[in-house]
C-alpha positions as CSV (number, residue, x, y, z in Angstrom):
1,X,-10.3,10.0,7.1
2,X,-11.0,11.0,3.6
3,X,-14.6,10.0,2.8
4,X,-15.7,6.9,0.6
5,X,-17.5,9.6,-2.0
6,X,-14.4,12.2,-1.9
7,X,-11.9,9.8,-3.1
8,X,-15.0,8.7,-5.8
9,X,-14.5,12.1,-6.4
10,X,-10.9,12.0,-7.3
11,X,-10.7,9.2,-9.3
12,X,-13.5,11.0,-11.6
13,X,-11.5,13.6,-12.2
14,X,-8.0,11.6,-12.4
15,X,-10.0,9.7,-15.1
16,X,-11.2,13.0,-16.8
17,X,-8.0,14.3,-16.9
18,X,-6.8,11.1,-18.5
19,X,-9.4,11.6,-21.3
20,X,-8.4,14.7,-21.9
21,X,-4.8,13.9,-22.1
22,X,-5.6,10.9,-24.3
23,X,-7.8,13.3,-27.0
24,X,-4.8,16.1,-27.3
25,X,-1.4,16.4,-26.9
26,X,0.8,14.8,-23.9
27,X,0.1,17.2,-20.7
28,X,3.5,18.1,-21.2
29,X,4.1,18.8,-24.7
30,X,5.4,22.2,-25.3
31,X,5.5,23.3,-21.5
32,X,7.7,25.4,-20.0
33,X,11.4,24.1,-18.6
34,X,11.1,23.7,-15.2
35,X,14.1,21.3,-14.2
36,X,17.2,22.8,-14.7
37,X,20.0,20.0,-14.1
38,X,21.0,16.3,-15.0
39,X,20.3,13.7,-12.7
40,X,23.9,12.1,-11.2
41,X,24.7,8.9,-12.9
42,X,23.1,5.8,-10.9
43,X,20.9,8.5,-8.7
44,X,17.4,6.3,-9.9
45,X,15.7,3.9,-9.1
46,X,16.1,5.1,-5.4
47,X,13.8,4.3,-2.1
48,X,13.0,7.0,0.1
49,X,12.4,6.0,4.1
50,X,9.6,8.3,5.8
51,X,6.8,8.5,8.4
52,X,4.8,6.5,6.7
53,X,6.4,3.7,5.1
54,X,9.0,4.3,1.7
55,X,8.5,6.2,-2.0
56,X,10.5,5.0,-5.4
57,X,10.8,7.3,-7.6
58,X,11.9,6.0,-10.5
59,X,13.3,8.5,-12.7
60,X,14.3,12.5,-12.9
61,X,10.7,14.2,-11.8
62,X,9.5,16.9,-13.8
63,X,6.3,18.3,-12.4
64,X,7.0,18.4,-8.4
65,X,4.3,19.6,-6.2
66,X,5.8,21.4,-3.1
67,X,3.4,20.9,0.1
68,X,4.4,22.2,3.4
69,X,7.0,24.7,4.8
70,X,10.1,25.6,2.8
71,X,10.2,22.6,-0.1
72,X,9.7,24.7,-2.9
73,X,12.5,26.5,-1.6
74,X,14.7,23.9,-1.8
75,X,13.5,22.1,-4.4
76,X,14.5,25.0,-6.7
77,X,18.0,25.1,-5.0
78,X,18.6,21.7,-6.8
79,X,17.2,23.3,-10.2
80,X,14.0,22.1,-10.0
81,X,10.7,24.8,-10.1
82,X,7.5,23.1,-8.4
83,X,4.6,23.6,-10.5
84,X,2.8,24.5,-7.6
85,X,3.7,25.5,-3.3
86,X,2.2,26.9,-1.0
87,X,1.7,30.7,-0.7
88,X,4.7,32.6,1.6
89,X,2.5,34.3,4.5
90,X,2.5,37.8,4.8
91,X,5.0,38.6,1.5
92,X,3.4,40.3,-0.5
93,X,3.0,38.1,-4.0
94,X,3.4,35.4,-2.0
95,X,6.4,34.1,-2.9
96,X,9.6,34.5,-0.8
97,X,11.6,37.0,-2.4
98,X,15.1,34.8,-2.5
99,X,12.6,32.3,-4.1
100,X,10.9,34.3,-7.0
101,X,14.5,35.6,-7.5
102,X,15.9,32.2,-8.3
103,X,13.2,31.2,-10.5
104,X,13.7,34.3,-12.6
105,X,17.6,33.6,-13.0
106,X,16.4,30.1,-14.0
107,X,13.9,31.3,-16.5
108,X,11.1,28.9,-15.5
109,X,7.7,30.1,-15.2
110,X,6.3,30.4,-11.2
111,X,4.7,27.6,-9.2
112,X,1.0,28.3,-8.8
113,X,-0.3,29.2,-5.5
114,X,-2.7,27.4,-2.6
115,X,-2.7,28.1,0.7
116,X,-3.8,24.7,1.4
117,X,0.1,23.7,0.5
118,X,1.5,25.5,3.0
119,X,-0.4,24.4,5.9
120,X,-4.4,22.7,7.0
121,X,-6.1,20.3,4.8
122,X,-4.6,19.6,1.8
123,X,-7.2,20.3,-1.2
124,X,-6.5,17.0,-3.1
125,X,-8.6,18.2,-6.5
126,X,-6.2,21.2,-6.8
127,X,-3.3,18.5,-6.6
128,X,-4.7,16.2,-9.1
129,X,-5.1,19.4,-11.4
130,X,-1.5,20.0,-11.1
131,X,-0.6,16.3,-13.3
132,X,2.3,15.8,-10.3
133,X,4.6,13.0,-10.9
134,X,6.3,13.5,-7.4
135,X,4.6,15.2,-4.4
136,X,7.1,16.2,-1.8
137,X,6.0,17.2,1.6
138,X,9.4,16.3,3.3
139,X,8.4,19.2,6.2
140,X,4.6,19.4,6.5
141,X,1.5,18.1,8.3
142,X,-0.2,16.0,6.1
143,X,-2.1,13.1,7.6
144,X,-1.2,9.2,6.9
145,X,-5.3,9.6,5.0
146,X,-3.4,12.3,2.9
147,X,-0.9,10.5,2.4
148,X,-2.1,7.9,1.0
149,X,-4.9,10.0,-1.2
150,X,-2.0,11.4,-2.7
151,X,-0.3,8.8,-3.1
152,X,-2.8,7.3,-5.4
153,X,-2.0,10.8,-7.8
154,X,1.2,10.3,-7.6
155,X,4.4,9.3,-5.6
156,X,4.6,11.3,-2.2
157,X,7.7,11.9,0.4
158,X,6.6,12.5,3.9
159,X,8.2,13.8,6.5
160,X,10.9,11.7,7.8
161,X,9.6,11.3,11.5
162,X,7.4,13.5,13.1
163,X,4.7,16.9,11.4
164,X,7.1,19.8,11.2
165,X,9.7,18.8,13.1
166,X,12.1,18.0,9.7
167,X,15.4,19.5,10.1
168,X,16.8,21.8,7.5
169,X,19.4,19.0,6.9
170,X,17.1,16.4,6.9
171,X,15.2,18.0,4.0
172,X,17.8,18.8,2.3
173,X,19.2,15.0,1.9
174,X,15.7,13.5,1.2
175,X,15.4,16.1,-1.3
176,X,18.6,15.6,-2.8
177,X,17.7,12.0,-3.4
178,X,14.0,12.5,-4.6
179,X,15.4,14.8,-7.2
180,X,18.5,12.9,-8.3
181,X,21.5,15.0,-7.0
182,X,22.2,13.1,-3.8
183,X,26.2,14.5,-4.3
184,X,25.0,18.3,-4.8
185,X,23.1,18.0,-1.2
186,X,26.4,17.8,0.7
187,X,28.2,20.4,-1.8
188,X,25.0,23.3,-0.8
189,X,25.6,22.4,2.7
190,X,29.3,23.2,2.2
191,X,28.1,26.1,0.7
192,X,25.6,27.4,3.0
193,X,28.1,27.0,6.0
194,X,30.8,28.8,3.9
195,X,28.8,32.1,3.2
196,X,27.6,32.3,6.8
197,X,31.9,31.5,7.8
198,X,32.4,34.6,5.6
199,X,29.7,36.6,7.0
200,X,30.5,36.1,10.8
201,X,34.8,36.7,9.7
202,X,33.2,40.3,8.6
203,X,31.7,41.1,12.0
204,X,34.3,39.4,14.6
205,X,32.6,41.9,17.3
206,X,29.6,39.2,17.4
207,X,32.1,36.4,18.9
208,X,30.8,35.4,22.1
209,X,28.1,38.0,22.3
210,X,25.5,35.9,23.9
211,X,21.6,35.9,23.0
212,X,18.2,34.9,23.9
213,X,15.6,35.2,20.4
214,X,12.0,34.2,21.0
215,X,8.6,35.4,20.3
216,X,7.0,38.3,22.1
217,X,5.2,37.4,25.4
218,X,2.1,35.9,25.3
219,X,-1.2,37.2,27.0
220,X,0.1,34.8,30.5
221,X,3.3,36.5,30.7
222,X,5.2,33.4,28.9
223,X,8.0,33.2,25.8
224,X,8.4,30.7,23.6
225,X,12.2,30.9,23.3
226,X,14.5,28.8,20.9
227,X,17.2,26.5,22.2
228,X,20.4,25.4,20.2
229,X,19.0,22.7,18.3
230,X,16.9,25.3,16.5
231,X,18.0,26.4,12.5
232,X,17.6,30.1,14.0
233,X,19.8,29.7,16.8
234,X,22.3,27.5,14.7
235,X,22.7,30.3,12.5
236,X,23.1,32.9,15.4
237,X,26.0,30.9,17.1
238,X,27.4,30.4,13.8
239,X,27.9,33.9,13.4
240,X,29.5,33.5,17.0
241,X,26.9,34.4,19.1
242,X,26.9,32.3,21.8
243,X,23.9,31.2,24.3
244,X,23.3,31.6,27.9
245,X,24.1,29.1,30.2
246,X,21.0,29.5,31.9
247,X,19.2,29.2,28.5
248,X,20.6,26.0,27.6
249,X,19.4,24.7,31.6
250,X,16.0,25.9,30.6
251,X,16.1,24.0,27.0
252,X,17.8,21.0,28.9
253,X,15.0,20.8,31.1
254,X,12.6,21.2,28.3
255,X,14.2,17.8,26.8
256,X,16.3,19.7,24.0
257,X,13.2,20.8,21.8
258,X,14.1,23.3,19.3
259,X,11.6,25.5,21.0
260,X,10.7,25.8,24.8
261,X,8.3,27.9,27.2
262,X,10.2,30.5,29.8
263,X,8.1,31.9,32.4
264,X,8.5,35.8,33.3
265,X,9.8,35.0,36.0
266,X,12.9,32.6,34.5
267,X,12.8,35.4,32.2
268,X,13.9,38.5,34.4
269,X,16.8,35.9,35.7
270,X,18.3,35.7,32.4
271,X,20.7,38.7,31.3
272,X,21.4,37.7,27.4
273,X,23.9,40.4,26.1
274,X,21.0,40.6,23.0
275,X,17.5,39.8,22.9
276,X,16.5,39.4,18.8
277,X,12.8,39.2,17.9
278,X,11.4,39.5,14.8
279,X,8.6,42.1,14.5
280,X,7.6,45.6,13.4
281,X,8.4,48.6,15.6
282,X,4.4,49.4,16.4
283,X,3.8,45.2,17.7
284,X,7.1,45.4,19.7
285,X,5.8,48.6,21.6
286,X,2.3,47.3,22.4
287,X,4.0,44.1,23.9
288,X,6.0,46.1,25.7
289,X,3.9,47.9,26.9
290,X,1.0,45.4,28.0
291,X,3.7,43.9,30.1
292,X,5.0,45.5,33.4
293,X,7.4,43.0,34.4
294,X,8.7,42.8,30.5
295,X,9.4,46.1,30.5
296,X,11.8,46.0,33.7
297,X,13.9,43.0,32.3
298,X,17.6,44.2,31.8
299,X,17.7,43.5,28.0
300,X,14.4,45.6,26.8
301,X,14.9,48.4,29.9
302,X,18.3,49.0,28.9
303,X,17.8,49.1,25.0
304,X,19.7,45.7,24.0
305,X,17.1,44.6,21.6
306,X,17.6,43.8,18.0
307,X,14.1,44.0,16.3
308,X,14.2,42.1,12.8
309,X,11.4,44.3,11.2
310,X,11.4,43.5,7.8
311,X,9.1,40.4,7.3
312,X,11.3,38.5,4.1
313,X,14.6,39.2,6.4
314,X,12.6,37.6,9.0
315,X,11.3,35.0,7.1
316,X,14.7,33.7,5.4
317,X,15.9,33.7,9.0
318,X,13.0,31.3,10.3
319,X,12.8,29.5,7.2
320,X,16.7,28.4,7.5
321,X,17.1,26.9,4.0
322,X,20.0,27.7,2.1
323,X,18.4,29.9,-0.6
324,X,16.6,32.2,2.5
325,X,20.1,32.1,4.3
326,X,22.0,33.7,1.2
327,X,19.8,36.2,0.9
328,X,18.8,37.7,4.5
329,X,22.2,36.6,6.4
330,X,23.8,40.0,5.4
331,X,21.0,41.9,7.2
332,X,20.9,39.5,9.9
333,X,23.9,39.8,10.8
334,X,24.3,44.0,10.4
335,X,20.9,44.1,12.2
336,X,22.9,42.5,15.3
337,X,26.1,44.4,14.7
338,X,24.8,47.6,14.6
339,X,22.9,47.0,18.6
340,X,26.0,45.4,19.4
341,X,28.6,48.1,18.4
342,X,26.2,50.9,19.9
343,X,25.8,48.7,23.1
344,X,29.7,48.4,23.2
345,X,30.1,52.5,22.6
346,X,32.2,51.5,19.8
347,X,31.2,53.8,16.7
348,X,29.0,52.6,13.6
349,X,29.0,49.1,12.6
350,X,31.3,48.7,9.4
């Protein structure tokens, strides 16, 4: 709970910052473009349903602050540069390369970076600072205190349900309608499903390959794998990849999560055609090597693993949005063709 004296605090410097935008020019006067399309006709007033009760925004945004995983992403897909996001974990800059690659098409200056947006405790004074007039953390953490602290600086979208558990679809939509383009959100899913049609027609050997993709073992032997319902593994299958049957018992067990623990021993029962994991050469030989029992499953023994080592490929594949999807699904996809094809004995991957 945010303390009596911290939210004194903020409302000291929400009124300072109201001075000083009374005694010169409007805080926006003479700033940089940062939204980039017209909002459809009738798109505002609109209501926006989430964890923690409903937002109105009221009229086209122009000073969004992104806070949470993958929202400035998709913020900018609808033509609209946050002032300020998180920072992109281990990228160097800190911005996701699709992202800052976007932005420069669109000519608009970068957000500004706190780590605090991406993930813990949300530094409310750096927020203020930012003169928001929408605060979108559609797939985040935040708190109902938080919420309502920045609230008070300006309207704020939640997640729909539950912390980090906001489908890419989910964010999309709510996005959509925050930013007044509820139309355009079903045309970029169109979109997005259409490039990755055209990748997976380009590499017809991946049809009904099928895959396990986790995370290394853990210290106790255990994987954390990822079941259907998961953006990664929705991607995968839609480049026809398909997943074990034992797999999807596992995740059925597990009550569906996008997610699920597999012991080494349900492990060495599963014979995946591919195992994909995303990590550098040097982590992936340490793992396997610290692990006796990893080592003799069928898939790492006998070579069938595709290691995503480059950490932005990686990242658009995790991060699922449409933006990080155009950009990696190329090497995603050659990445998988090229173990696949060698696997098969069938030359180099075209």
């Amino acid at each position: 709970m945010l303390s009596a004296s911290r939210r004194a605090a903020l409302a000291v410097l929400a009124f300072a910052l109201l001075l000083s935008g009374c005694a010169s020019s409007p805080p926006h006067a003479g700033a940089e473009q940062r939204v980039f399309a017209e909002p459809e006709d009738g798109a505002y007033p609109v209501t926006i349903d989430h964890a923690y009760g409903s937002t109105e925004v009221t009229t086209q945004p122009q000073r969004v602050v992104a806070i949470g995983w993958s929202g400035a992403d998709i913020a900018i897909q609808f033509g609209t540069v946050p002032v300020a996001q998180g920072n992109a974990t281990g990228i160097e800059g800190h911005y996701y390369p699709w992202v800052s690659e976007a932005i420069g098409k669109l000519g608009a200056p970068l957000p500004s970076l706190n780590p605090s947006l991406e993930r813990g405790e949300v530094d409310l004074e750096y927020v203020l600072m930012q003169q928001p007039d929408l605060i979108v953390a559609i797939n985040s953490g935040i708190t109902e205190d938080e919420y309502e602290a920045l609230s008070d600086i300006a309207p704020t979208i939640a997640f729909p349900s539950e912390p980090w558990a906001t489908t890419v679809d989910e964010h999309i939509q709510m996005m959509g309608a925050a930013l007044g383009r509820p139309t355009y959100a079903g045309e970029i899913k169109k979109e997005t499903a259409q490039r990755v049609a055209d990748v997976a027609a380009q590499h017809p050997e991946l049809s009904g390959v099928t895959y396990l993709h986790s995370f290394l073992p853990s210290d106790d032997g255990q994987v954390v794998a990822f079941g259907s319902v998961d953006p990664r593994a929705q991607i995968l299958e839609d480049l026809g990849l398909e997943p074990l049957a034992g797999t999807l018992e596992l995740q059925h067990e597990a009550g569906d999560p996008s997610s699920f623990t597999v012991s080494m021993e349900q492990l060495l029962q599963l014979n995946p055609d591919v195992h994909i994991v995303i990590s550098d050469e040097d982590t992936w030989r340490e793992a396997v090597a610290a692990n006796a029992a990893f080592q003799s499953w069928a898939p790492v023994a006998e070579n069938r693993v595709v290691l995503i080592e480059d950490a932005a490929t990686g990242l658009a594949f995790s991060t699922a949005t449409p933006l990080g999807i155009d950009w990696g699904i190329d090497a995603i996809a050659d990445d998988i063709s090229r173990l696949v094809t060698e696997t098969r004995g069938d030359g180099d991957a075209e």
